[in-house]
N, C-alpha and C positions, 0 to 999 in steps of 0.2 A: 504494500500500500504506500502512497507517495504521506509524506509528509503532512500534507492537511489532514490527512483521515488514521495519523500512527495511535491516535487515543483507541480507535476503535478495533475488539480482535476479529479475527478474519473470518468470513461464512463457514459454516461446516459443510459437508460434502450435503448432507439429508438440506439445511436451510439454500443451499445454491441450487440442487434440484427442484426444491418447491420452488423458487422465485422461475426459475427457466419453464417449467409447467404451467405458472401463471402467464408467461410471456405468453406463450405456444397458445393457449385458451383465450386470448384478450381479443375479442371481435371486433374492435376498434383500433386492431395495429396488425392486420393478417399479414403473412409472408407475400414479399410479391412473386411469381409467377417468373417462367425464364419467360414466356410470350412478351410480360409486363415489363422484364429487365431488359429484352431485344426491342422493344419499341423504348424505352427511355428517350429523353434527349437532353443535351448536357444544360445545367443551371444556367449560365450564359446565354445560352440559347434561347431556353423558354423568358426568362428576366433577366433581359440584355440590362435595363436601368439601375436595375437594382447592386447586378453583379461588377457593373462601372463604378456605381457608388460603391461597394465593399472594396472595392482595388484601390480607388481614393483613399478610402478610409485606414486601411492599410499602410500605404503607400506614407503615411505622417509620422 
């Protein structure tokens, strides 16, 4: 664990298992699809303005 989080001790195997189960079960964050990840198209692309401004913003 990095340094902001050394107070806390580390999951156990059974507590990292439930949380991954809960990911896997949450119908509001499903896996995407290879279809879904072959049609993507890059963040710049879709939010050209946005992704100029992030470079800017960077860029200071």
């Amino acid at each position: 664990m990095g340094i902001k989080f050394k107070h806390l001790s580390p999951l156990s195997d059974e507590e990292e298992a439930e949380i991954q189960r809960e990911i896997a079960a949450d119908p509001d964050a499903p896996e995407a699809t290879d279809e879904e990840l072959a049609q993507a198209k890059p963040f710049a692309e879709v939010f050209p303005e946005l992704a100029a401004k992030l470079k800017r913003d960077r860029a200071r």
